[in-house]
C-alpha positions in Angstrom: -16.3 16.2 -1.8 -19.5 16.2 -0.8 -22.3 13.9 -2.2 -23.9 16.7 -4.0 -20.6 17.6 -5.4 -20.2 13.7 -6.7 -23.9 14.1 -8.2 -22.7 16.7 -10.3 -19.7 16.2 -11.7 -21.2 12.0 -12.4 -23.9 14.5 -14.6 -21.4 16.6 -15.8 -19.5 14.3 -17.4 -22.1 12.2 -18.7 -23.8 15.1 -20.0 -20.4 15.8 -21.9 -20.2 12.6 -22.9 -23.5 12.2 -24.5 -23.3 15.5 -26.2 -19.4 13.8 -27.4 -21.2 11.0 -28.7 -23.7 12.4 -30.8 -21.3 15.0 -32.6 -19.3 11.8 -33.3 -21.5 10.1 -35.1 -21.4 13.2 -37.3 -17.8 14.0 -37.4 -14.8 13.6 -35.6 -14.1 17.7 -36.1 -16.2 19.4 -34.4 -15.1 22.5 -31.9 -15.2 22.9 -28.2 -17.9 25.3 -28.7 -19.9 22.9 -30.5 -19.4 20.7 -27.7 -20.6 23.4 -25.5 -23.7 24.3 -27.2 -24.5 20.5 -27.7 -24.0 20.0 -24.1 -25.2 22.8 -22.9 -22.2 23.1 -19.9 -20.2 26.2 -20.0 -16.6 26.6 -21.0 -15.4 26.6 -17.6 -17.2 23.3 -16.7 -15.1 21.8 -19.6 -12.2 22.7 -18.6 -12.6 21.5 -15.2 -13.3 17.8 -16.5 -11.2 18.2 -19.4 -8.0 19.2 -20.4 -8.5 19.3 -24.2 -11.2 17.7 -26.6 -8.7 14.6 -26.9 -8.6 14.3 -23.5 -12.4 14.1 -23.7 -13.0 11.4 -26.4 -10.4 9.3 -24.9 -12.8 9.7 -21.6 -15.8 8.7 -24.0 -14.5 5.9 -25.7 -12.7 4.3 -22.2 -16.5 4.9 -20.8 -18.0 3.2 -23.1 -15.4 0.2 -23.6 -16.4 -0.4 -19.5 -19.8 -0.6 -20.2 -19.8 -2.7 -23.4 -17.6 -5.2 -21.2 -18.7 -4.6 -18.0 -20.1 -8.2 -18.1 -16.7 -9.6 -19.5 -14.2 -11.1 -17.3 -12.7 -14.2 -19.4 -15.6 -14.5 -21.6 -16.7 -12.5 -24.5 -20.6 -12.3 -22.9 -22.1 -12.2 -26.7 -25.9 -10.8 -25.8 -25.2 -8.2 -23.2 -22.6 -6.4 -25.9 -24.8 -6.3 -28.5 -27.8 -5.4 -26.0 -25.4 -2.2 -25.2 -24.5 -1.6 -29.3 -28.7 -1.4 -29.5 -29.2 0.6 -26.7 -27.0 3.5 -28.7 -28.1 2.4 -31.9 -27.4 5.1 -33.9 -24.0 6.2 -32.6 -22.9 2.7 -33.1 -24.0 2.3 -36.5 -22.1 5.5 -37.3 -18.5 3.6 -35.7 -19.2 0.5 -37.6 -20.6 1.1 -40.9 -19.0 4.8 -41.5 -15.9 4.8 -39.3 -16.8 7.5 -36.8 -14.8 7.3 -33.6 -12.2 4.7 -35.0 -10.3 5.1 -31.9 -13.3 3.0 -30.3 -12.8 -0.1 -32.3 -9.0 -0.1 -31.7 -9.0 0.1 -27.9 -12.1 -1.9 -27.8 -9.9 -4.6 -29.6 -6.8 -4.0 -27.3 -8.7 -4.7 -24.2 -10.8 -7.8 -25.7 -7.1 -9.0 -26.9 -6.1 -8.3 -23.2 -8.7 -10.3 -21.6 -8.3 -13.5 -24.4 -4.7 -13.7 -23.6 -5.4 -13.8 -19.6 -7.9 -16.4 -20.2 -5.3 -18.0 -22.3 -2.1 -17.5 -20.0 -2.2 -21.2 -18.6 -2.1 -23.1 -21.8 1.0 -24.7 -22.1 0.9 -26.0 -25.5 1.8 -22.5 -27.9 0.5 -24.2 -30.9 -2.6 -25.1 -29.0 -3.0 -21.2 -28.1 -1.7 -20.1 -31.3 -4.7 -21.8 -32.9 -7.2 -20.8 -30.6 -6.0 -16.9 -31.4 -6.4 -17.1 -35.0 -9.7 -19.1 -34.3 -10.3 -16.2 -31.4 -9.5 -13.6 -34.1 -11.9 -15.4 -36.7 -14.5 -15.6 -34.6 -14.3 -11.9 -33.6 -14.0 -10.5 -36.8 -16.9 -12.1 -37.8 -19.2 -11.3 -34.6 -18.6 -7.6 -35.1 -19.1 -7.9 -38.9 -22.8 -9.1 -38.2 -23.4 -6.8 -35.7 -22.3 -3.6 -37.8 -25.0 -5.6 -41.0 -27.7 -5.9 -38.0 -27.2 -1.9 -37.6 -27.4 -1.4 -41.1 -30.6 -3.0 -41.9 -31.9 -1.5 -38.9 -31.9 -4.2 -36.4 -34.7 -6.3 -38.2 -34.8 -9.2 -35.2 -34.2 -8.9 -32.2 -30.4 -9.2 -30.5 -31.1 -12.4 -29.4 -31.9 -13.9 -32.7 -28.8 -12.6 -33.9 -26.9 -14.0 -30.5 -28.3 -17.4 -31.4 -27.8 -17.1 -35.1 -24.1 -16.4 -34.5 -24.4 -19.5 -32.2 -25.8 -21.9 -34.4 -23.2 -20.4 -36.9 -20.1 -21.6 -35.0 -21.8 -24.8 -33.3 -19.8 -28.0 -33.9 -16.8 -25.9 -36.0 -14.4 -26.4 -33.2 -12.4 -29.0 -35.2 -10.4 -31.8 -34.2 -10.0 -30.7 -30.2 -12.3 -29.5 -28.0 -10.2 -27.3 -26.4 -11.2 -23.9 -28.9 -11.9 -20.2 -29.2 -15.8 -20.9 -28.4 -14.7 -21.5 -25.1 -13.8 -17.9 -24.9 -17.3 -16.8 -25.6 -20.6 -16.9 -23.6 -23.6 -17.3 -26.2 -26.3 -17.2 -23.6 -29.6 -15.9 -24.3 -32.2 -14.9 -21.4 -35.3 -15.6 -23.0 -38.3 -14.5 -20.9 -40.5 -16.5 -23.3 -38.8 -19.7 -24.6 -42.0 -20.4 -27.0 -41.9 -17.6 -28.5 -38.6 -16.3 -30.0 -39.5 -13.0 -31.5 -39.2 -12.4 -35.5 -36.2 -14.7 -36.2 -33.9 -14.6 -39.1 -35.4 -17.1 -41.1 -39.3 -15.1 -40.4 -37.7 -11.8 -41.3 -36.1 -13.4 -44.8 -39.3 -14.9 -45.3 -41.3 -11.9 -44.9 -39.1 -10.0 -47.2 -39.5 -12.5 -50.0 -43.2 -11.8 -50.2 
């Protein structure tokens, strides 16, 4: 195939799976032809990516898993996945707060699980690990939770406020071992101006209140 060829059918697809996303943040049931007209591909072009329109959300959502996690190996890399949730704002909102797509969330659980329990495969002590799962779990749970809020509200600071408020959250909670599930997460926040830390939580609560 020739590197033209590879130009278009990368552009193909995304431009399927952009057209995909946005009817999913609608509904879940929309036709081929809706797909089609969204896209603006003919059938045929479909059908050569595609064998069906489950075949094509399970392309969208496995596309989109890599690129929330793309920075992921053993670490949960906190500020580049919720950079990626604000970059697509609205479709994200739509997954989290009105369970569009809930396909995503499961596999998007399933590999995070996956890539805990590598990280995890060398502990020997199981109720070590056990506790550092439920801790894992916890902390999870609770990360999403704040982001799906942060989309609700309209992302009133920025994502590294809400990187380093989940931080500060979770600082010095690891109990009685160091050895815990904030070992499995990467809070790092590239700051391009450290003075300066644009509309924190506490400014935008403040500002509210008047």
């Amino acid at each position: 195939m020739s590197k033209a060829m590879d130009a278009r059918v990368i552009r193909s697809r995304q431009v399927m799976r952009t057209a995909t996303m946005n009817l999913l943040a609608e509904s879940d049931r929309f036709s081929i032809s809706e797909l089609l007209e969204e896209a603006h591909v003919t059938r045929g072009t479909f059908y050569r990516h595609y064998s069906n329109k489950n075949d094509l959300i399970n392309d969208v959502n496995h596309y989109l898993i890599h690129d929330l996690l793309s920075e992921n190996t053993e670490r949960f890399v906190c500020y580049e996945v919720v950079k990626k949730i604000a970059a697509e704002a609205n479709f994200y909102h739509e997954v989290f707060n009105h369970n569009k797509n809930t396909d995503l969330l499961f596999a998007l659980m399933e590999e995070l699980r996956k890539r805990r329990d590598v990280a995890l495969q060398n502990l020997r002590s199981s109720a070590l690990k056990t506790r550092i799962v439920f801790q894992w779990e916890m902390m999870t749970a609770a990360f999403f939770a704040a982001v799906a809020l942060w989309l609700e509200e309209g992302m009133p600071f920025s994502a590294e406020d809400l990187v380093i408020e989940f931080k500060s959250l979770w600082k010095g909670t690891s109990g009685r071992t160091k050895k815990s599930a904030q070992s499995l997460f990467d809070f790092y926040v590239p700051l391009s101006n450290p003075e300066k830390v644009t509309d924190s939580v506490e400014q935008v609560a403040q500002s509210k209140e008047r």
